[in-house]
N, CA, C and O atoms as a Tripos MOL2 file, in Angstrom:
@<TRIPOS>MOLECULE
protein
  292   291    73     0     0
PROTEIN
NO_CHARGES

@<TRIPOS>ATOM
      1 N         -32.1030   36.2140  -31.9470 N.3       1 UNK1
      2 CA        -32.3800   37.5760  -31.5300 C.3       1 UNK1
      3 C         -31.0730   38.3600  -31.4110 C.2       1 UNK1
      4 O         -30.2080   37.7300  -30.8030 O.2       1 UNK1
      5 N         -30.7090   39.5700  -31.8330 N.am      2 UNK2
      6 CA        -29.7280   40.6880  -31.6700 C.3       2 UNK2
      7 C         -29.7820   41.0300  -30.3860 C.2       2 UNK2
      8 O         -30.7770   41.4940  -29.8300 O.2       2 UNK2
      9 N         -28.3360   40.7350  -29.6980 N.am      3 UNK3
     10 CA        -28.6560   41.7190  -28.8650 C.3       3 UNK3
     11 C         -27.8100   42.9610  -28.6470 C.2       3 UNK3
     12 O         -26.6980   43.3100  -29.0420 O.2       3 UNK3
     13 N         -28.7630   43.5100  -27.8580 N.am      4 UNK4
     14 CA        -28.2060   45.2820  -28.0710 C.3       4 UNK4
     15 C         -27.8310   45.6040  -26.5250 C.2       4 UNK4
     16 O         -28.5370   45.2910  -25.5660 O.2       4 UNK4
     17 N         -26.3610   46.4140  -26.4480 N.am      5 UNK5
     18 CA        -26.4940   47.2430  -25.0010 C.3       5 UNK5
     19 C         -27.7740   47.9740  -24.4620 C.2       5 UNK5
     20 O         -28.7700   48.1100  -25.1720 O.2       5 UNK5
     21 N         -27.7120   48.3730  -23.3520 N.am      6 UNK6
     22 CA        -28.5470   49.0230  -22.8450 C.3       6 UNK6
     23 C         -28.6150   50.4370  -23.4460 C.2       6 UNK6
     24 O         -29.6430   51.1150  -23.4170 O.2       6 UNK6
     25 N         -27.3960   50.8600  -24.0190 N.am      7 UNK7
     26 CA        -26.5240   51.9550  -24.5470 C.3       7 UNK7
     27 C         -27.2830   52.7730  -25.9290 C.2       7 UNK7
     28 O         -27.9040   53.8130  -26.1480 O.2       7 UNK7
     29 N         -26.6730   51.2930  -26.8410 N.am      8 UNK8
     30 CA        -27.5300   50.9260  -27.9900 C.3       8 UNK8
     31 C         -29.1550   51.1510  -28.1400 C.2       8 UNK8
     32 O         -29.7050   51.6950  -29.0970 O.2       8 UNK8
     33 N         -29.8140   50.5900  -26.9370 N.am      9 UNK9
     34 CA        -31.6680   50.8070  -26.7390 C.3       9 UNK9
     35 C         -31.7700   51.7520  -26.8090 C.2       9 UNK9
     36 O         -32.3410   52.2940  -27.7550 O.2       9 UNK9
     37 N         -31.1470   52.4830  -25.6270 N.am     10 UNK10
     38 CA        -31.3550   54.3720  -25.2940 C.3      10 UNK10
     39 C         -31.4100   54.7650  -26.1900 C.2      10 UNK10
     40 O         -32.4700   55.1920  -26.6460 O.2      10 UNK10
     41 N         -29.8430   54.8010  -27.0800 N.am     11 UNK11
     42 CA        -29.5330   55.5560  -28.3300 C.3      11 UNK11
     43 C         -30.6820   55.3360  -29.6420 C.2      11 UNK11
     44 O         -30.8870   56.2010  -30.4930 O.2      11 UNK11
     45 N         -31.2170   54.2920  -29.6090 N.am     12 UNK12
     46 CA        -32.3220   53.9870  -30.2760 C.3      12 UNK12
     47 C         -33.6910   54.6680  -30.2270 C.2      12 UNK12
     48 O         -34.4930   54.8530  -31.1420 O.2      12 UNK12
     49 N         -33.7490   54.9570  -29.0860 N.am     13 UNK13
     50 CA        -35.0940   55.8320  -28.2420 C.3      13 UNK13
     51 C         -34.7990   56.9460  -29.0720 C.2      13 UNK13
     52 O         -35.3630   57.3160  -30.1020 O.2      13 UNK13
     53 N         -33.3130   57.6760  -28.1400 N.am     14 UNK14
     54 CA        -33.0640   58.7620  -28.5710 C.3      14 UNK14
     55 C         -33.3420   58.9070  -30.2970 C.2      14 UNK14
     56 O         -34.3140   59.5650  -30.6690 O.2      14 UNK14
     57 N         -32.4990   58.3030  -31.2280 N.am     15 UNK15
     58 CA        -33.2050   58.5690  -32.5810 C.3      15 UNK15
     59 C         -34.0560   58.5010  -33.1810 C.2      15 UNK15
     60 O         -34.3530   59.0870  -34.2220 O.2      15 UNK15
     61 N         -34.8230   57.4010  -32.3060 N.am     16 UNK16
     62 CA        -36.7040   57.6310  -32.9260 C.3      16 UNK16
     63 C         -37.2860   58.7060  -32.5540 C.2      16 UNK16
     64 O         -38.0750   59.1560  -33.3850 O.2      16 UNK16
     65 N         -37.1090   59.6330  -31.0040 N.am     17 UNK17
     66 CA        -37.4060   60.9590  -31.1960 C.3      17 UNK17
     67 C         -37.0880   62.0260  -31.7450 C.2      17 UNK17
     68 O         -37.7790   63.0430  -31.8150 O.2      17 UNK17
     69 N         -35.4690   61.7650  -32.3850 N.am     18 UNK18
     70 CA        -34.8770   63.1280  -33.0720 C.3      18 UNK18
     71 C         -35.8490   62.9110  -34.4580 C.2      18 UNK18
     72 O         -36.2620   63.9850  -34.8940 O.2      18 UNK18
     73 N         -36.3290   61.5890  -35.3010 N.am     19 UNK19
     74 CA        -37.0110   61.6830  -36.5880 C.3      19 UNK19
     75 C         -38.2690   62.1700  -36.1560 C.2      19 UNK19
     76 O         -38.8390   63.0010  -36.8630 O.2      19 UNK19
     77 N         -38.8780   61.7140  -34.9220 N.am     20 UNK20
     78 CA        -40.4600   62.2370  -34.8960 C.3      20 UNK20
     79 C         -40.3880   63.7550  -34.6630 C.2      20 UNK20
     80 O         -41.2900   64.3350  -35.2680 O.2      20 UNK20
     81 N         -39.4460   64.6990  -33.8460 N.am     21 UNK21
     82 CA        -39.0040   65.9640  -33.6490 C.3      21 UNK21
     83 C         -38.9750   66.8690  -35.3410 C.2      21 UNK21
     84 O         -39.7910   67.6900  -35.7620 O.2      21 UNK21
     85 N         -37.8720   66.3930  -35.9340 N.am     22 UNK22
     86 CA        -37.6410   67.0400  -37.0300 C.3      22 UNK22
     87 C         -38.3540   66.9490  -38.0590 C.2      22 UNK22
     88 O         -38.0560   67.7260  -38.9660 O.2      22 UNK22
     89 N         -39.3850   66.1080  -38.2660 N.am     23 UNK23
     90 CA        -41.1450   65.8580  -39.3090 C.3      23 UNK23
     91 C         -42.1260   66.7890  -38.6790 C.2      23 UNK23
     92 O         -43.1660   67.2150  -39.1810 O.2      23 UNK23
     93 N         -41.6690   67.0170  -37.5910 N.am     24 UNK24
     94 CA        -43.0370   68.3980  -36.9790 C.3      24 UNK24
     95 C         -42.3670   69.4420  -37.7320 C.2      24 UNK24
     96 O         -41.1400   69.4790  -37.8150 O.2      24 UNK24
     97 N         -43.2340   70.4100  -38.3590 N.am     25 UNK25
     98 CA        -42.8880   71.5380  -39.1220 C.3      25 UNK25
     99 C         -42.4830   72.7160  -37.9360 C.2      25 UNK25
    100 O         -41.6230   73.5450  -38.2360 O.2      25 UNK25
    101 N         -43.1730   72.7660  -36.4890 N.am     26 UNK26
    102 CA        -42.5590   73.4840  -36.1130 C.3      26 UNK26
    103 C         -41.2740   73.1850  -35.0540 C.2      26 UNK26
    104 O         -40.8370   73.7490  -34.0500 O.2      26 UNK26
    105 N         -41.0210   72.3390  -35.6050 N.am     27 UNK27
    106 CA        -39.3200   72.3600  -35.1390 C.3      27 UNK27
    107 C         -38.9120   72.9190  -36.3100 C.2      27 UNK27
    108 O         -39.1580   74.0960  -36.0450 O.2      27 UNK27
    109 N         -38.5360   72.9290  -37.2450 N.am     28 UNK28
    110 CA        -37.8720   73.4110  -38.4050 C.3      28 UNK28
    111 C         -36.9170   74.5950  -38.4530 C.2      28 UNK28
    112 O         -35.9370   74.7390  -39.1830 O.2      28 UNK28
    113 N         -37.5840   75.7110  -37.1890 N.am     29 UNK29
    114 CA        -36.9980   76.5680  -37.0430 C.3      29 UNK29
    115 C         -35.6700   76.2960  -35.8140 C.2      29 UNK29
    116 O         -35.1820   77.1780  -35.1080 O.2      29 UNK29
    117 N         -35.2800   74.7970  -35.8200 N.am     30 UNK30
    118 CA        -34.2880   74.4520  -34.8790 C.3      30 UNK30
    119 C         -33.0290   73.8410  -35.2930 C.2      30 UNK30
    120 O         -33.3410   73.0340  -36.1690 O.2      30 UNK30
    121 N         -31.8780   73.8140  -35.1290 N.am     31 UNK31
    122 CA        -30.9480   72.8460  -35.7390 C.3      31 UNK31
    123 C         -30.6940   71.6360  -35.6600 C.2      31 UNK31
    124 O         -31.4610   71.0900  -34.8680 O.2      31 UNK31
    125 N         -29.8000   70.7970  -36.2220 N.am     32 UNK32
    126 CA        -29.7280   69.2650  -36.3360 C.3      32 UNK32
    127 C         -29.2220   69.2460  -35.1180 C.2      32 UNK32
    128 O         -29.6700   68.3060  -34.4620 O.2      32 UNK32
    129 N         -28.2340   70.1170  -34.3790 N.am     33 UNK33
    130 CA        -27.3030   69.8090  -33.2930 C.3      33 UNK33
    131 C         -28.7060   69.7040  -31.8120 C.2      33 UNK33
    132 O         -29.0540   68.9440  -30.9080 O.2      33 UNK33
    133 N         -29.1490   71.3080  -32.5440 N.am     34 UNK34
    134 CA        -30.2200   71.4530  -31.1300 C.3      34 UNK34
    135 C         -31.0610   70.7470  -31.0790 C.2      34 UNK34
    136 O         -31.2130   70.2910  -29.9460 O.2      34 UNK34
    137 N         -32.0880   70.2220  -32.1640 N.am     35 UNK35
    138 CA        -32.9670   68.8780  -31.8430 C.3      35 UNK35
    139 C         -32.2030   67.8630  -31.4050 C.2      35 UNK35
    140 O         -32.8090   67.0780  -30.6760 O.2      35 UNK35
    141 N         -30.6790   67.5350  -31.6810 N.am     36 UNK36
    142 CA        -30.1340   66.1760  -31.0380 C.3      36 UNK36
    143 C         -30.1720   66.6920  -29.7960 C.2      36 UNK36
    144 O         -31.0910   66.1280  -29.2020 O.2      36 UNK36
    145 N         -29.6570   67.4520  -29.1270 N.am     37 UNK37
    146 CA        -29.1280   67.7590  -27.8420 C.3      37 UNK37
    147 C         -30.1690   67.4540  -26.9210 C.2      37 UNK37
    148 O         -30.0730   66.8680  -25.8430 O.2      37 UNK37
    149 N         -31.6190   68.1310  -27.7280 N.am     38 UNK38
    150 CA        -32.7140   67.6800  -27.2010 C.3      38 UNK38
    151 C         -33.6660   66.3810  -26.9780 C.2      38 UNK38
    152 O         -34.7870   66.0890  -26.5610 O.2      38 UNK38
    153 N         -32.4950   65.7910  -27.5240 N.am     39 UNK39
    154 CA        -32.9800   64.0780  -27.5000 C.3      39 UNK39
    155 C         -32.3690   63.7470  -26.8950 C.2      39 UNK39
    156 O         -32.6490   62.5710  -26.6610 O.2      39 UNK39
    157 N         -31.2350   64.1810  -26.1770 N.am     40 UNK40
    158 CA        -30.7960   63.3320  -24.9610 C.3      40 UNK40
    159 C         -28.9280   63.2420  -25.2520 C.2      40 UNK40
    160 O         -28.0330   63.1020  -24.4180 O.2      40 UNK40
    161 N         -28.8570   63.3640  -26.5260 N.am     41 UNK41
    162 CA        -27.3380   63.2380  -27.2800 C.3      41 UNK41
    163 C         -26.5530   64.2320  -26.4130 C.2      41 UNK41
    164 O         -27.1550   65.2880  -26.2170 O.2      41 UNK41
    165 N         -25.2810   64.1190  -25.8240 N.am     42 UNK42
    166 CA        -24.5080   65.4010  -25.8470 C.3      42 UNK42
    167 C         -23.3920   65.3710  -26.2880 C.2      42 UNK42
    168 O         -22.4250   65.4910  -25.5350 O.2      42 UNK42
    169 N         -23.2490   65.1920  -27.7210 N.am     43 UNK43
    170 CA        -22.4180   65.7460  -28.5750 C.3      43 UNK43
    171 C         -22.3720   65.5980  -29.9270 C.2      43 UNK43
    172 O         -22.4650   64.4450  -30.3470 O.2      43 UNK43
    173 N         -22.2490   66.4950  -30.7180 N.am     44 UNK44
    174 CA        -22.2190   66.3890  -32.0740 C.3      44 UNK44
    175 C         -21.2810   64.7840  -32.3970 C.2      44 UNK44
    176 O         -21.7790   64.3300  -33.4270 O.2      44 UNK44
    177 N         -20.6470   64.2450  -32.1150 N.am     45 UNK45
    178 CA        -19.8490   62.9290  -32.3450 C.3      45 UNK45
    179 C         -20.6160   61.6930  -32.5030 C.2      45 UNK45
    180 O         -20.6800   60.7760  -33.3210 O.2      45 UNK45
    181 N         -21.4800   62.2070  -30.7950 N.am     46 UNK46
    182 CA        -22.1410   60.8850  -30.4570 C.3      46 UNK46
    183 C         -22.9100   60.7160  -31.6450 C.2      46 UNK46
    184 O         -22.6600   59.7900  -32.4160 O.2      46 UNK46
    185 N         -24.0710   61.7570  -31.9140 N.am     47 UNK47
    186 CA        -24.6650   61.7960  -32.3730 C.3      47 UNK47
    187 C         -24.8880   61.3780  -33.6240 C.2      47 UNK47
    188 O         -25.8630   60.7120  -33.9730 O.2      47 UNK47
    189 N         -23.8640   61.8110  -34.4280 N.am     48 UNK48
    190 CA        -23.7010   61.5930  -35.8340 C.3      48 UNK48
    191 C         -23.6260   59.8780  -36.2020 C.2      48 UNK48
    192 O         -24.1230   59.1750  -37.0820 O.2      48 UNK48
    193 N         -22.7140   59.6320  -35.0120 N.am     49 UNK49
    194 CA        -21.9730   58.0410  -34.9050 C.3      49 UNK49
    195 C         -23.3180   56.8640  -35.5600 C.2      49 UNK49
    196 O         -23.5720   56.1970  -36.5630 O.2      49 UNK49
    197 N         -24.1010   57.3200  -33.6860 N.am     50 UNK50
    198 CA        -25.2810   56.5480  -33.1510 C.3      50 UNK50
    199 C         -26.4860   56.8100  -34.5110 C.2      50 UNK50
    200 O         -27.2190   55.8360  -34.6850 O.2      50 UNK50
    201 N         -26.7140   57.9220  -35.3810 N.am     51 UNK51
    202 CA        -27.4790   58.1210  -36.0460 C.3      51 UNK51
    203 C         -27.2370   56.8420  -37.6230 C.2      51 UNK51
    204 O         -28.1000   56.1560  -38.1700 O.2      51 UNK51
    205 N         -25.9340   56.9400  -37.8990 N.am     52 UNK52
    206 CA        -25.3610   56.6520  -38.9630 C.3      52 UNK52
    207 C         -25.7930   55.0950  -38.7150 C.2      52 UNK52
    208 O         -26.5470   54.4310  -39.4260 O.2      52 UNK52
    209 N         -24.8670   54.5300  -37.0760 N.am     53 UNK53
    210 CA        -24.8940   53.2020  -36.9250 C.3      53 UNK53
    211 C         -26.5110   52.5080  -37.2080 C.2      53 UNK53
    212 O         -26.6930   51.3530  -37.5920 O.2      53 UNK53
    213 N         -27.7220   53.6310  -36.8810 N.am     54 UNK54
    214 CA        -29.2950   52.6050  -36.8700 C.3      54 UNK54
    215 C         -29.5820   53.1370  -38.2830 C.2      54 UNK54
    216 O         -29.9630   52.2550  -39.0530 O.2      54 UNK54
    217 N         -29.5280   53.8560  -38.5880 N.am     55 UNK55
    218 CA        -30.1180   54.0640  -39.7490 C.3      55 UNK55
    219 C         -29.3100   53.8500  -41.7060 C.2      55 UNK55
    220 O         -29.7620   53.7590  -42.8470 O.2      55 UNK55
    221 N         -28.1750   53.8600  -41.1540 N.am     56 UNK56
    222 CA        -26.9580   53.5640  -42.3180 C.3      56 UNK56
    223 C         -27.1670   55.3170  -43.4500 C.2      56 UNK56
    224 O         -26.8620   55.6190  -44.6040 O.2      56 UNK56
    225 N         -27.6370   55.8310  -42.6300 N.am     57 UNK57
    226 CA        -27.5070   57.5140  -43.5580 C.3      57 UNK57
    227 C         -26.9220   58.5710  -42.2010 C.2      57 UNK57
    228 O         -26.8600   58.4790  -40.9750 O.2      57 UNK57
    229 N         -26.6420   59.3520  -43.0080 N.am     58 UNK58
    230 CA        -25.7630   60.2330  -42.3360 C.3      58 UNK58
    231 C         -27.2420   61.3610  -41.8750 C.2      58 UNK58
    232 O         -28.2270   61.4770  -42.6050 O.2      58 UNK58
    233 N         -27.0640   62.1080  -40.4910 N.am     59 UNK59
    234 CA        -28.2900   63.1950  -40.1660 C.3      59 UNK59
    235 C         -28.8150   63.3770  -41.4660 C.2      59 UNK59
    236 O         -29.8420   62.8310  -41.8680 O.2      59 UNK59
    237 N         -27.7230   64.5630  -42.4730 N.am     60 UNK60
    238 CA        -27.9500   65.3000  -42.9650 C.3      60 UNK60
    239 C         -28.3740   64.4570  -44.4580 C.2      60 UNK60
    240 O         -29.1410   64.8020  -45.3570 O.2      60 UNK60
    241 N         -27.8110   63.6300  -44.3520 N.am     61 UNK61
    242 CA        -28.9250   63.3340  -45.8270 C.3      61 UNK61
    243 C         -30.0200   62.0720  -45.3570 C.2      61 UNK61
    244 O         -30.2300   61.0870  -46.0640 O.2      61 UNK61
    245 N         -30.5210   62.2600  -44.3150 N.am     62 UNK62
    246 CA        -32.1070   61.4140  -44.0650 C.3      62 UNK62
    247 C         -32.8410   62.9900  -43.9120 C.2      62 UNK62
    248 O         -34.0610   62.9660  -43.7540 O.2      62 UNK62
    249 N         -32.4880   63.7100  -43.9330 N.am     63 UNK63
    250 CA        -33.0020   65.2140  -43.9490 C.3      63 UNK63
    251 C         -33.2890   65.0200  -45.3890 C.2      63 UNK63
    252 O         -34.4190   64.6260  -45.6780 O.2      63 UNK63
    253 N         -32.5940   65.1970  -46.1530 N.am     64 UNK64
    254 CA        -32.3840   65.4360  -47.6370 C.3      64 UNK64
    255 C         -33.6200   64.4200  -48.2000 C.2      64 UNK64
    256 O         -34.6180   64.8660  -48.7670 O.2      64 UNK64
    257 N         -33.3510   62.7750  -47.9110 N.am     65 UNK65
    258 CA        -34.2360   62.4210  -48.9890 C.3      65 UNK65
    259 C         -35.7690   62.4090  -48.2090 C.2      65 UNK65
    260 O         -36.6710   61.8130  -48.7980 O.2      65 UNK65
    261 N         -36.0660   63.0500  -46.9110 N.am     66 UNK66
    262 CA        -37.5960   63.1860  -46.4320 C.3      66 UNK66
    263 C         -37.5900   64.3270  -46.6560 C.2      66 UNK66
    264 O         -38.2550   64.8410  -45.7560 O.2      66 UNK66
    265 N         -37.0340   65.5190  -47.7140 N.am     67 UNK67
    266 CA        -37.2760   66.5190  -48.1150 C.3      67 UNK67
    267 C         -37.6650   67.1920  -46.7480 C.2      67 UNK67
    268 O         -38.8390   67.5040  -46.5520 O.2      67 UNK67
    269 N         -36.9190   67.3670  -46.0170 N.am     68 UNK68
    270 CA        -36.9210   67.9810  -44.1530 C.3      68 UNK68
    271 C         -36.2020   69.3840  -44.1320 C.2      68 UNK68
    272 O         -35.0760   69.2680  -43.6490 O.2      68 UNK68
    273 N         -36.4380   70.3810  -44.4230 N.am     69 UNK69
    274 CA        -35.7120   71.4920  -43.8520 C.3      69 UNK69
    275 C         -35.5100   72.1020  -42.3080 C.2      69 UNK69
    276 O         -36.4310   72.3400  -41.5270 O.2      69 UNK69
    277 N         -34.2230   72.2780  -42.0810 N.am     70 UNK70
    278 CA        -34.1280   72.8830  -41.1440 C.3      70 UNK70
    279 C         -33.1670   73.7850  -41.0130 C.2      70 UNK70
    280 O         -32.4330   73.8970  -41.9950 O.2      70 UNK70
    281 N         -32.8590   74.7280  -39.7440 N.am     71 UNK71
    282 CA        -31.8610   75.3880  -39.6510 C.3      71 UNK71
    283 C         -30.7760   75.3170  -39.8660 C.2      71 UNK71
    284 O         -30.6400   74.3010  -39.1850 O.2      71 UNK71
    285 N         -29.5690   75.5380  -40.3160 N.am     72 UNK72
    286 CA        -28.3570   75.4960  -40.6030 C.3      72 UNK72
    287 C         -27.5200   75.4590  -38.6330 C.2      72 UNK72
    288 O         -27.5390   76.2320  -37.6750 O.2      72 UNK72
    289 N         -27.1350   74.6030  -38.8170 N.am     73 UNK73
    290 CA        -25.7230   74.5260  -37.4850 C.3      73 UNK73
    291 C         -25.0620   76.1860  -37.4650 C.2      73 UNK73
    292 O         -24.1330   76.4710  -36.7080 O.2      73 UNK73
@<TRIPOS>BOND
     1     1     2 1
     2     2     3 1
     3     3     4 2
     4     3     5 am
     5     5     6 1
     6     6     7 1
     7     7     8 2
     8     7     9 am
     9     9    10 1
    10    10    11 1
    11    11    12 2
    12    11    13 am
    13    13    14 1
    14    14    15 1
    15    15    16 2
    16    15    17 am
    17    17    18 1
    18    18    19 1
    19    19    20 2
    20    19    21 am
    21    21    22 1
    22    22    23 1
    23    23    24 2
    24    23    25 am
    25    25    26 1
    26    26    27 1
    27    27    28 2
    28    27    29 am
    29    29    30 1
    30    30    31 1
    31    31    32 2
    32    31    33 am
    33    33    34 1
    34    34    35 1
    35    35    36 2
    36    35    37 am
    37    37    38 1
    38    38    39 1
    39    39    40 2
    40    39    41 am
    41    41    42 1
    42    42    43 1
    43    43    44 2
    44    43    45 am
    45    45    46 1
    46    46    47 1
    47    47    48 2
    48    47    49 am
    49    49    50 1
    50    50    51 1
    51    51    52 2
    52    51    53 am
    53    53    54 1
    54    54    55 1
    55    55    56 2
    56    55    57 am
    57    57    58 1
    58    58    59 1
    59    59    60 2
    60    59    61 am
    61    61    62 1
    62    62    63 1
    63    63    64 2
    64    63    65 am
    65    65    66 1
    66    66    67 1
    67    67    68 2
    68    67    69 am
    69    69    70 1
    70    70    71 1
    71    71    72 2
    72    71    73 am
    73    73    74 1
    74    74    75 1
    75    75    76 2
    76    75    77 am
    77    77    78 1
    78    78    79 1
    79    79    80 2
    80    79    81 am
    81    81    82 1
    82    82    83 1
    83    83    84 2
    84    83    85 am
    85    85    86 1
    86    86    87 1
    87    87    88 2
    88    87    89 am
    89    89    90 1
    90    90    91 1
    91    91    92 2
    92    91    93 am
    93    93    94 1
    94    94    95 1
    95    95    96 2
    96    95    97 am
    97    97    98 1
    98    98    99 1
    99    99   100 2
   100    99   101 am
   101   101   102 1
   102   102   103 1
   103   103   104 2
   104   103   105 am
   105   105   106 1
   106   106   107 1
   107   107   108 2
   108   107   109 am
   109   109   110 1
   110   110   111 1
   111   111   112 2
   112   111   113 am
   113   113   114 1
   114   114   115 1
   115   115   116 2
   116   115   117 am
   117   117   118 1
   118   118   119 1
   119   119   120 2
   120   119   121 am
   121   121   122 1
   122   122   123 1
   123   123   124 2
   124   123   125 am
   125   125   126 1
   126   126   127 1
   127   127   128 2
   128   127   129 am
   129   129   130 1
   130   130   131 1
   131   131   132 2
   132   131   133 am
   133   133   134 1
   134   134   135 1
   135   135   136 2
   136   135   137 am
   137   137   138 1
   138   138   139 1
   139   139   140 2
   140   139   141 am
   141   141   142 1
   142   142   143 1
   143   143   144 2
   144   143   145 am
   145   145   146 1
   146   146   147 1
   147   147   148 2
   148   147   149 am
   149   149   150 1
   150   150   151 1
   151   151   152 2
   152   151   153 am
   153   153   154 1
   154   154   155 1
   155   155   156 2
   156   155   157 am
   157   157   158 1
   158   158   159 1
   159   159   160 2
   160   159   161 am
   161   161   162 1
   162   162   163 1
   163   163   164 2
   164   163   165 am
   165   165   166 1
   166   166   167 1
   167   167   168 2
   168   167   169 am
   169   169   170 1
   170   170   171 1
   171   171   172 2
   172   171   173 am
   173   173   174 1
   174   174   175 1
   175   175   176 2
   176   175   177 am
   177   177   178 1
   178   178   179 1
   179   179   180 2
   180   179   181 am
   181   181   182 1
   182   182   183 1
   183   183   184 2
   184   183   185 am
   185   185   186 1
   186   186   187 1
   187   187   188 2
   188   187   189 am
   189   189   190 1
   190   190   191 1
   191   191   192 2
   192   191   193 am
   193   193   194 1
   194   194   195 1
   195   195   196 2
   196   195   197 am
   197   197   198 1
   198   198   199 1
   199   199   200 2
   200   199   201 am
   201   201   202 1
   202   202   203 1
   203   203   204 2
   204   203   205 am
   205   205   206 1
   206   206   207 1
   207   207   208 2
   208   207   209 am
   209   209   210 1
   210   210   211 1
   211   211   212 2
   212   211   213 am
   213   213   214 1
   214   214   215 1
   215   215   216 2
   216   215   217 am
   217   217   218 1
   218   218   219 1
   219   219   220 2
   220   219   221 am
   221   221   222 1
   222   222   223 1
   223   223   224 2
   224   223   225 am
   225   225   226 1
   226   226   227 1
   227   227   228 2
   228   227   229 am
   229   229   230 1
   230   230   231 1
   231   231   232 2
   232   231   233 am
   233   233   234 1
   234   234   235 1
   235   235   236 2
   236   235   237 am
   237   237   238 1
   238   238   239 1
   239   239   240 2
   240   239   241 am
   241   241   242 1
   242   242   243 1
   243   243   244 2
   244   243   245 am
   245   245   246 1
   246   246   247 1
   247   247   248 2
   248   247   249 am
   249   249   250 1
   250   250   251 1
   251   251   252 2
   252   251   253 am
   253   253   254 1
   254   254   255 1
   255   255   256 2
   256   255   257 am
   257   257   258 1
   258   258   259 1
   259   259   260 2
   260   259   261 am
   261   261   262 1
   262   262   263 1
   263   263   264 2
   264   263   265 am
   265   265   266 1
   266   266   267 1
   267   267   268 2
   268   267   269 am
   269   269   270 1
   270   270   271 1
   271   271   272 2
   272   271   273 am
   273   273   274 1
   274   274   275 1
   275   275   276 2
   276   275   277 am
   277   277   278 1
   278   278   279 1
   279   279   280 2
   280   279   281 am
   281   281   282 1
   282   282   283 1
   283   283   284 2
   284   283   285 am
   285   285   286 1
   286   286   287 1
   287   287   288 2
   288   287   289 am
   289   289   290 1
   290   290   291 1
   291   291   292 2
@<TRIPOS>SUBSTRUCTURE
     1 UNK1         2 RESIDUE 1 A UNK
     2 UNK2         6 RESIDUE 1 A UNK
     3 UNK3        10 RESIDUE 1 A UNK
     4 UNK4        14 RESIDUE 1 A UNK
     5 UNK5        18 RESIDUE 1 A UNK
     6 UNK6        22 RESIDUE 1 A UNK
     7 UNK7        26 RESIDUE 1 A UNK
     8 UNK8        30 RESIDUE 1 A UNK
     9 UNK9        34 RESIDUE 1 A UNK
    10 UNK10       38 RESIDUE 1 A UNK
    11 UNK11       42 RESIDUE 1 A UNK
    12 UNK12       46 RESIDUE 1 A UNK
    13 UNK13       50 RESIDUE 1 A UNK
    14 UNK14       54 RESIDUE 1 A UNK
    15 UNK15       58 RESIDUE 1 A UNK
    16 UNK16       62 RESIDUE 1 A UNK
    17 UNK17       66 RESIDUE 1 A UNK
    18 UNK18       70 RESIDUE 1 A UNK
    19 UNK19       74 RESIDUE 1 A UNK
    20 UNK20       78 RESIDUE 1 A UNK
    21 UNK21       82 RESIDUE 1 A UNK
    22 UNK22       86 RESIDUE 1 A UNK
    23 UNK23       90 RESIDUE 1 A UNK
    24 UNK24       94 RESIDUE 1 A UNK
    25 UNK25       98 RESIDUE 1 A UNK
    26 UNK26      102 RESIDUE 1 A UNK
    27 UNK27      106 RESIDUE 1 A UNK
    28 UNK28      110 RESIDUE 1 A UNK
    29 UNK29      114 RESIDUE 1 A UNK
    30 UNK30      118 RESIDUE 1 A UNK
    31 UNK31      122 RESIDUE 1 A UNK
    32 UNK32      126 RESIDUE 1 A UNK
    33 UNK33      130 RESIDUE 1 A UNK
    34 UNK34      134 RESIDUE 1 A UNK
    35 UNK35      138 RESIDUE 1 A UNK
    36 UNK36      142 RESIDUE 1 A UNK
    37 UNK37      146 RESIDUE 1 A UNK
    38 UNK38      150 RESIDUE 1 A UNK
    39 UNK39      154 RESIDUE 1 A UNK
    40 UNK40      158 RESIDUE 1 A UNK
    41 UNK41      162 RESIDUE 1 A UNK
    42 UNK42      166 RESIDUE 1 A UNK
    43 UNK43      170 RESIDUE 1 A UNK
    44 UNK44      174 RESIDUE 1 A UNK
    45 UNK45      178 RESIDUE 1 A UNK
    46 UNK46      182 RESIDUE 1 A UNK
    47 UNK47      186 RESIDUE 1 A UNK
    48 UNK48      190 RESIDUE 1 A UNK
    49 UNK49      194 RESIDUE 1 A UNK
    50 UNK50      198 RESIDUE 1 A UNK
    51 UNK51      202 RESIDUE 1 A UNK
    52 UNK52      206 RESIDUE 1 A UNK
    53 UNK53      210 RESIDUE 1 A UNK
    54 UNK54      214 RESIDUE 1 A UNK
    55 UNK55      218 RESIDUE 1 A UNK
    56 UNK56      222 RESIDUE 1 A UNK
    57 UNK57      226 RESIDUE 1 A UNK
    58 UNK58      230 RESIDUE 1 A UNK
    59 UNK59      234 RESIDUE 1 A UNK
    60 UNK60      238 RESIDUE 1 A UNK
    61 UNK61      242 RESIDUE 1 A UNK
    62 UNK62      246 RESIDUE 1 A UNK
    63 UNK63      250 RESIDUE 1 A UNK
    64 UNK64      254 RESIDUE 1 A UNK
    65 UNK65      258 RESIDUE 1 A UNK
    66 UNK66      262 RESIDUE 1 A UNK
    67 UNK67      266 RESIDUE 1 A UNK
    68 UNK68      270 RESIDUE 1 A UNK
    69 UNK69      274 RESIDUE 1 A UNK
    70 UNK70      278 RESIDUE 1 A UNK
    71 UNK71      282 RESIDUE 1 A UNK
    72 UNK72      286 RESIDUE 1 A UNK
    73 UNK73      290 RESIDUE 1 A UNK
């Protein structure tokens, strides 16, 4: 079994709600920063880091290949 910080879990939470957030069409009219912020992230750094580390894609292109539009930063 892997194990993960407590850190790591959270941050995990946190990015399973920023993907279920940004697939609702009406978030769309929100940004990558402001749906993170709203997941609990506070800072563009963390964020990007923790996103990259679970998923191995960067925000902006797991946007890209689920064909996801959103606001520009």
């Amino acid at each position: 079994m892997e194990s993960k910080t407590f850190y790591d879990f959270i941050n995990g939470l946190r990015i399973d709600e920023f993907k279920r957030l940004v697939a609702q069409p009406e978030n769309q009219k929100y940004t990558l920063l402001g749906l993170a912020f709203e997941c609990g992230f506070n800072s563009k750094t963390a964020f990007y880091r923790n996103f990259k580390n679970a998923t191995g894609l960067t925000p902006t292109l797991y946007l890209k290949q689920k064909h996801i539009q959103i606001q520009e930063d």
